[in-house]
N, C-alpha and C positions, 0 to 999 in steps of 0.2 A: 504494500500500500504506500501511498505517494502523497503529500499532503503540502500545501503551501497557500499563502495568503496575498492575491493579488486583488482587490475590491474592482477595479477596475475592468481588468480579464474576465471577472468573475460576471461581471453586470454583460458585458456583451458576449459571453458564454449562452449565457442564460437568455437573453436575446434570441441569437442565435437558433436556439433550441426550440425556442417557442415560433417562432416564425416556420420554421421548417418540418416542423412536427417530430425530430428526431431527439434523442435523450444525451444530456450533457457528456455523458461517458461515450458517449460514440466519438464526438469531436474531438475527447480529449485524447481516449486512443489513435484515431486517424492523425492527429495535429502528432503526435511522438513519434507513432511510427515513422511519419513522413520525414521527420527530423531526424532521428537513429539515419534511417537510410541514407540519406545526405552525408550526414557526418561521416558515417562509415565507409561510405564510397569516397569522399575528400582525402581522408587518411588514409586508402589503400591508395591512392592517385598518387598522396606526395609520398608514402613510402618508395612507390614503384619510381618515382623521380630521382630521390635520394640512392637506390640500389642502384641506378644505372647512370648518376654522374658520376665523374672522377672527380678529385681534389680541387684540379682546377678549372673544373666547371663545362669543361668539353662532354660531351656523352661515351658511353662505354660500348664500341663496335660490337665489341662479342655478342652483347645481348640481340644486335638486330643479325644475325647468322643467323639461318634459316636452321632447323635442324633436321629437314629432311633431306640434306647430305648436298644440295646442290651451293655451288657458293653465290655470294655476295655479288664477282661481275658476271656469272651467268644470266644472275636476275636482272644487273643494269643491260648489258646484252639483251634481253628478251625483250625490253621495256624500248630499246633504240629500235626493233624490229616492227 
């Protein structure tokens, strides 16, 4: 259980709820979920940033190597064709 005091939030909640005919706890779950998901997608974004700069800020080749065995200028090759 989750509990906090916003008067504000709270009065256009409630709002909300009655206009639409749906019940506070709907909104407040959709409004979290929606949030977790964001944040969690942001932080696997910059994690995935951070693992594939180097020090100095250049990007790490290795990671865009294909790894089904074909290299790097075959696919620039393919791409000039």
């Amino acid at each position: 259980m989750i509990t906090f005091r916003s008067p504000e939030l709270e009065t256009r909640l409630s709002n909300l709820a009655v206009v639409t005919g749906r019940n506070k706890t709907f909104y407040l779950k959709e409004a979290l979920q929606r949030f977790l998901d964001d944040y969690e997608d942001l932080y696997i974004a910059e994690q995935r940033i951070v693992e594939n700069t180097n020090p100095d800020g250049s990007r790490k080749i290795e990671n865009y190597i294909p790894k089904n065995g074909r290299s790097l200028q075959g696919i620039l090759n393919d791409l000039d064709d």
